[in-house]
C-alpha positions, 0 to 999 in steps of 0.5 A, a space after each residue: 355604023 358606017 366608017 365616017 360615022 365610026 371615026 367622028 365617034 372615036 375622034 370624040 373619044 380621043 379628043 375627050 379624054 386625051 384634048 386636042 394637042 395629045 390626039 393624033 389622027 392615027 390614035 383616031 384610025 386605030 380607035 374607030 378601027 380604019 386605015 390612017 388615011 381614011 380619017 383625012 379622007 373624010 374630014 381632012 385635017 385635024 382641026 376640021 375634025 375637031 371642030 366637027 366632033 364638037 359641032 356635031 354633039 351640040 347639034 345633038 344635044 341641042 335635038 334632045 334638050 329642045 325635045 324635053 323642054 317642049 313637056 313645060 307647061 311654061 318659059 320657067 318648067 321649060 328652062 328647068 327642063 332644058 337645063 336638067 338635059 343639058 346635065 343628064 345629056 353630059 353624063 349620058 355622053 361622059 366620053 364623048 362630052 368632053 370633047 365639046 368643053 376642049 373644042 368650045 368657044 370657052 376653052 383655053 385649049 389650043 387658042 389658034 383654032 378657028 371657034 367661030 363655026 362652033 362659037 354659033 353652034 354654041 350660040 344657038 343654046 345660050 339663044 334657047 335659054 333665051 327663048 325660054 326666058 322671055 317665055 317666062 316673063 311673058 307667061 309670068 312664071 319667070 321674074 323680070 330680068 335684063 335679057 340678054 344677060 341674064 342667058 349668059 349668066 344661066 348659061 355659064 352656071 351651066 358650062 361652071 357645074 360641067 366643068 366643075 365635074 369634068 375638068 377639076 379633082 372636085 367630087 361634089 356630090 348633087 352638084 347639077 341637080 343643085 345647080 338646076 335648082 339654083 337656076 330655076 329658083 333664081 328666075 321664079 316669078 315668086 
């Protein structure tokens, strides 16, 4: 693993587990094992590195979860594909991943950071559920519904269930396979 690459996988680390306001640049250089200056060199300061952690688990998250929802045979099995992704892609990353709560357009955590880059990144998934439902309605495994809202909904029982596992003291045993199932079953044709 090169060094640029070392340090973006520390910085997800660090921001996971420690949020933005806790991190430094120095606790990402000794985590990924360089010198201090080398992590400004790369992504210069800290609010460029955090978004760029952040954006750079969405882009490979998104790669994985558009990947499995392409085994649907409709807009319905695809969505409950994508949305059982998202959930397994979250626990497979469980140290890196909550860096992409802090640094979300959602998060409360340091309000004076530019989201807007990352707000489009994060549009681009909620745009998938999208696609995923008008294919549905199309093919007729997904019931009518209002688009866009509907997407938004899907998307916030997404970000509540991770949030939920991550963030609260809440331990609720099954909760993304039940939310996945409420999900799907709430958009069923029949």
């Amino acid at each position: 693993m090169t060094k640029k690459k070392r340090i973006l996988l520390a910085a997800q680390e660090q921001f996971g587990e420690h949020g933005y306001t806790a991190t430094t640049l120095k606790m990402i250089a000794d985590s990924a094992g360089v010198a201090s200056g080398l992590v400004s060199h790369y992504y210069g300061n800290k609010d460029n590195l955090f978004l760029e952690a952040g954006g750079q688990l969405i882009d490979e998250m998104l790669q994985v979860l558009t990947d499995k929802a392409k085994e649907g045979k409709n807009g319905l099995e695809a969505l409950g594909l994508f949305v059982q992704s998202y959930f397994d892609f979250t626990m497979t990353n469980r140290t890196t991943f909550p860096t992409l709560l802090r640094s979300s357009p959602f998060s409360d955590e340091y309000p004076h950071l530019d989201r807007t880059h990352i707000a489009a990144k994060f549009k681009r998934l909620i745009d998938r559920i999208d696609e995923y439902i008008r294919e549905g309605i199309k093919d007729g495994s997904v019931r009518e519904v209002p688009l866009p809202q509907t997407s938004y909904l899907v998307y916030g029982h997404i970000v509540g269930a991770i949030r939920t596992e991550f963030l609260t003291p809440f331990a609720v045993e099954g909760l993304f396979e039940e939310a996945c199932v409420f999900i799907v079953r709430s958009l069923a044709a029949n």
